[in-house]
N, C-alpha and C positions, 0 to 999 in steps of 0.2 A: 582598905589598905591593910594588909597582913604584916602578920611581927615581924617577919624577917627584914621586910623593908620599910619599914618605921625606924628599924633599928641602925640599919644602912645608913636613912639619914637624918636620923640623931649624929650618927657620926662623922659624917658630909659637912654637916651643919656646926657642930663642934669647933671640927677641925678648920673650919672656913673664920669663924669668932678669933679662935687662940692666935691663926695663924694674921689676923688684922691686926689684935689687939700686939701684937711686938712689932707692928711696924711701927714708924715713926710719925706724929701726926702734924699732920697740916693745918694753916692757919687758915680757912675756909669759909668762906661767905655766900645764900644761896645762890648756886647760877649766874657766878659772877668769874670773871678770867681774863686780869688785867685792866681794860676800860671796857671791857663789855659783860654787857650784863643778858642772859641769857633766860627767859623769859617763859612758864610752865606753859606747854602748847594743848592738845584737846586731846588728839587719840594716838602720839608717839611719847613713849614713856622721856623725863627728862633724864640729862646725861649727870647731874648732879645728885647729891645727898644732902635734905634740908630738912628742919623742921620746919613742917606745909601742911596747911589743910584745904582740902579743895573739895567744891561739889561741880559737878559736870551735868548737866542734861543734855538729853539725848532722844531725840524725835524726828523716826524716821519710815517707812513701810516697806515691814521687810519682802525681803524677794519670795515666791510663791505661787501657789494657783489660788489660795485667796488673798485679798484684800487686807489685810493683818497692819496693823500701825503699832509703832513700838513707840512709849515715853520708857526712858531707862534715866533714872538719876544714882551716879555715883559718888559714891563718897569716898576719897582716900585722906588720910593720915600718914606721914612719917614723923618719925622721933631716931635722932642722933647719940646714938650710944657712946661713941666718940669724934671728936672730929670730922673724921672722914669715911666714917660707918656709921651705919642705921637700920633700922627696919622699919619698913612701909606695909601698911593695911589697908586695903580696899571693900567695898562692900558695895553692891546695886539693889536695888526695888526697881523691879520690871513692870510695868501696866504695857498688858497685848491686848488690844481691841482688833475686834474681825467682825467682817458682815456675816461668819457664818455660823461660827459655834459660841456669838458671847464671848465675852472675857476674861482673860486671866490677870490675876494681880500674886506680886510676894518677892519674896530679897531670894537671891542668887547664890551663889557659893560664896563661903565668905576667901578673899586672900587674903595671905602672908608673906612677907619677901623679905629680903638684907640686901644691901647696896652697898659696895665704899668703891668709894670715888680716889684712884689710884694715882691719878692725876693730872695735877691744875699747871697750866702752863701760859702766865700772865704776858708774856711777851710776845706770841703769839697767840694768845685768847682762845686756847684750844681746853677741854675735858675731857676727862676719858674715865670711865667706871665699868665695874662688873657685877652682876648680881644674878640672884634668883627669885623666880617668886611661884608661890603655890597657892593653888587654887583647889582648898580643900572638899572632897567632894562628899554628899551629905550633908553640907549644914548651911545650902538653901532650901526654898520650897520646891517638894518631890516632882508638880506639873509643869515647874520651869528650869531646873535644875538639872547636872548629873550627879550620880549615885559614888564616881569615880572621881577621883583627882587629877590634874597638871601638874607638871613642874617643869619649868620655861627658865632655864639657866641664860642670861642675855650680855652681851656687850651696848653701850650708851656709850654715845660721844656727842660731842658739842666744839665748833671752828668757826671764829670768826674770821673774818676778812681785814682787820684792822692792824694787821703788818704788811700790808700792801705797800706801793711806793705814793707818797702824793700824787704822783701824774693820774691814778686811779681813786682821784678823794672819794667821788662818788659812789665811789665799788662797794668803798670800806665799809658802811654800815650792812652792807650783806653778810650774813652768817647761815650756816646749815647745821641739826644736828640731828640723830637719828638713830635705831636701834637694832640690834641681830639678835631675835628672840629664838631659837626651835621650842616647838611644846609638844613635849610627850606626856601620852596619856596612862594613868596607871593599871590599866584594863584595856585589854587590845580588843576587848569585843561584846557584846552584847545580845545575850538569847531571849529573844520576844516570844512569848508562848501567844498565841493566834486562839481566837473563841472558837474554831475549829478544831482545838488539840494541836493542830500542827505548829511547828516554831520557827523560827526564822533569824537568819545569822545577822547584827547590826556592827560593824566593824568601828573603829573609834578612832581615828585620823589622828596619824601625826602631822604636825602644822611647822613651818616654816616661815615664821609673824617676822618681817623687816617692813622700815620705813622711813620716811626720812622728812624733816621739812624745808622750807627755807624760809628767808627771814629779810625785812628790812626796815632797819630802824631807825624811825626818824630820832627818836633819842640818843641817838648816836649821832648820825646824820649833823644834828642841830649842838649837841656840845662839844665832838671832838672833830668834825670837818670843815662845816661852813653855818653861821647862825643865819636861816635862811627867814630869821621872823614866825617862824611860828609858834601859837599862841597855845595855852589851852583847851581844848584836850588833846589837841596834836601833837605837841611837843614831846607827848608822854607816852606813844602809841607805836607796837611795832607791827608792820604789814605781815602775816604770816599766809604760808599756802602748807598744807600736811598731803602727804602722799601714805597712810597707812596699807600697808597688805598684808595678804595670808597665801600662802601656798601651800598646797598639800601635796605631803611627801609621801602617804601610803599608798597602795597598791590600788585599792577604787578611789578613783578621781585625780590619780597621782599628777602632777602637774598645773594643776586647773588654781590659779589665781585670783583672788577677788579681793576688793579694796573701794576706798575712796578718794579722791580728791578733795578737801578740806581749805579752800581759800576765806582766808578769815583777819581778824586784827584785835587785838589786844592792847589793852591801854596798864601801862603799870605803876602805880602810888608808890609807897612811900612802903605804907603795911599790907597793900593790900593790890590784886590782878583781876580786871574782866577781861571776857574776850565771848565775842561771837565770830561762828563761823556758817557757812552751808557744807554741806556734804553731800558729794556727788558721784555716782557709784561707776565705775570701770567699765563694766558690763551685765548682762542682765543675770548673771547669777550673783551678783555683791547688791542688789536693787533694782527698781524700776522708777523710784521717784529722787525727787532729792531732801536730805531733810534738814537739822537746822540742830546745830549745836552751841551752847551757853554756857559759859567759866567763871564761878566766881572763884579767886583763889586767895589763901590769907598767911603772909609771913608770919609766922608764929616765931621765928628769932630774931624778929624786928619787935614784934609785936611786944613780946616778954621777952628782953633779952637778957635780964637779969633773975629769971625768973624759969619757968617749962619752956623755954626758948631757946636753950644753948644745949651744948651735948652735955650727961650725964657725967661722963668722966673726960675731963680735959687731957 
């Protein structure tokens, strides 16, 4: 990353702080908007800003001419600087096993992001936020890493279905939310030197990440439409299906789409979220097999609310 554009956004970034901190701040609870409470999903970013800590696992084989199986476990953290701003860090450890060259293990690039959540619209159950986040390049390991950075400026939203009219009770606990990520890369290319002397051009895609899920909730379902008896741990569970994708916007491969299909459920406490899902890939360049995804997730401003729980400055 060069000075000129370190400097850039240092002042991107700056001006994005100053120009939050004189809004006016909301009274904000996580992933929640109105009677609905909107629930951290697997691999679409949420449309809210909380203090969260999540770990994700992630086991799947990736697309290829070998046999290659990916465990990827994620770690994110956010912390609310105020209200309805924050900054969220991510980090993974990848184990690539393959029948052919042995395996790789080591943590990924670390990220960085700010979120604020613009807004909460309790009467319709709707969120809407904007952020960015970076994905610093250099400070994973060099055999499974890039050398280069991201930066993926995104819109998040989140809408439930629970201003509908009664004749629709059933509808209501359905909700959708989803994200409009581009990621440009901060290196448009890559010069391979070949044990031949000769080199070879490796170009660095820009990506166009949208996705969306949908949702249905029997805790919803079960306290504000009809108490249909069910017990625990049903009562506490919302059906999810994730649509994550990528499309590439650059010049090799421009167009070409890949993703998964992500049907799954989620159970959510008091302090604390699991969720498992499968992951099922579009077509044979997003995979060949399906693999199997695992959420535990932990309210840290339920958890401490009087305490590393709530925003820094009110």
């Amino acid at each position: 990353m060069n000075t000129d554009f370190r400097a850039k956004l240092f002042l991107y970034f700056t001006a994005a702080i100053m120009t939050v901190v004189a809004l006016p701040a909301l009274s904000l609870a996580h992933g929640i908007a109105g009677k609905r409470f909107f629930p951290t999903t697997f691999a679409v970013d949420d449309p809210f800003i909380s203090d969260e800590f999540s770990v994700l696992i992630n086991h799947i084989k990736q697309p290829g001419d070998e046999p290659n199986k990916a465990t990827e476990l994620n770690i994110d953290f956010s912390k609310r600087i105020i209200p309805n701003f924050g900054l969220e860090f991510h980090e993974a450890y990848l184990h690539l096993g393959s029948n052919g060259d042995g395996s790789a293990n080591g943590w990924e690039n670390l990220g960085v992001g700010a979120k604020w959540q613009f807004l909460t619209n309790d009467e319709h159950e709707l969120i809407m936020s904007i952020g960015t986040d970076i994905d610093v390049g250099g400070t994973g390991a060099h055999q499974l890493s890039e050398s280069y950075s991201h930066i993926a400026p995104g819109l998040f939203f989140g809408k439930g279905l629970g201003d509908l009219p009664d004749s629709a009770n059933f509808i209501r606990p359905f909700a959708i939310t989803g994200d409009i990520v581009p990621s440009f890369p901060t290196r448009s290319k890559n010069v391979i030197l070949n044990n031949d002397g000769s080199t070879d051009t490796e170009r660095n895609p820009t990506e166009f990440q949208w996705g969306f899920t949908v949702q249905y909730s029997l805790m919803y379902l079960q306290s504000f439409v009809k108490d249909i008896g069910l017990g625990a741990p049903f009562n506490r569970m919302i059906i999810v299906t994730e649509f994550p994708m990528q499309t590439n916007l650059s010049r090799d491969g421009k167009g070409l789409t890949t993703g998964t299909v992500n049907p799954g459920v989620v159970w959510a406490g008091k302090f604390m979220e699991f969720g498992i899902a499968v992951q099922i890939p579009i077509n044979s360049q997003s995979g060949k097999s399906v693999g199997v995804l695992g959420l535990i997730h932990f309210f840290v401003d339920d958890l401490f609310p009087k305490g590393i729980g709530g925003p820094i400055f009110h």
